[in-house]
C-alpha positions, 0 to 999 in steps of 0.5 A: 124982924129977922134975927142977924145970923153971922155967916159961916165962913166957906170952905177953901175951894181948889180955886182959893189954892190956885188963886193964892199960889198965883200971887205969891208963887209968880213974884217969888219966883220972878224975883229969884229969877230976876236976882240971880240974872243981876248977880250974873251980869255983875260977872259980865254974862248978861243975859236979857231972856233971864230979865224977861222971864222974871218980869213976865212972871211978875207981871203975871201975878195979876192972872191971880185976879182972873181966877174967882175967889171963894 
């Protein structure tokens, strides 16, 4: 019978830093992006590149998942 040993947690690679500024760094700064284009469009300079911009930087969160973990 083998002893159950816990397992040591592993030590954050370069890899886990990219993958967690992929997740949250891309929606932030889509969001912002996307907000600031919505208050400016309230004034009546509608600009949709603005819009797209922040929702290609939302939509590319899920790059995040290409990226291996630990």
């Amino acid at each position: 019978m083998s002893a159950r040993h816990p397992q040591t947690p592993r030590p954050r690679t370069w890899r886990t830093v990219l993958r967690l500024a992929l997740q949250l760094g891309f929606p932030l700064v889509g969001i912002v992006v996307i907000a600031r284009a919505a208050v400016a469009s309230i004034g009546g300079e509608i600009a949709p590149a603005r819009f797209a911009l922040g929702l290609l930087l939302i939509v590319l969160t899920v790059s995040a998942r290409l990226v291996p973990g630990r």
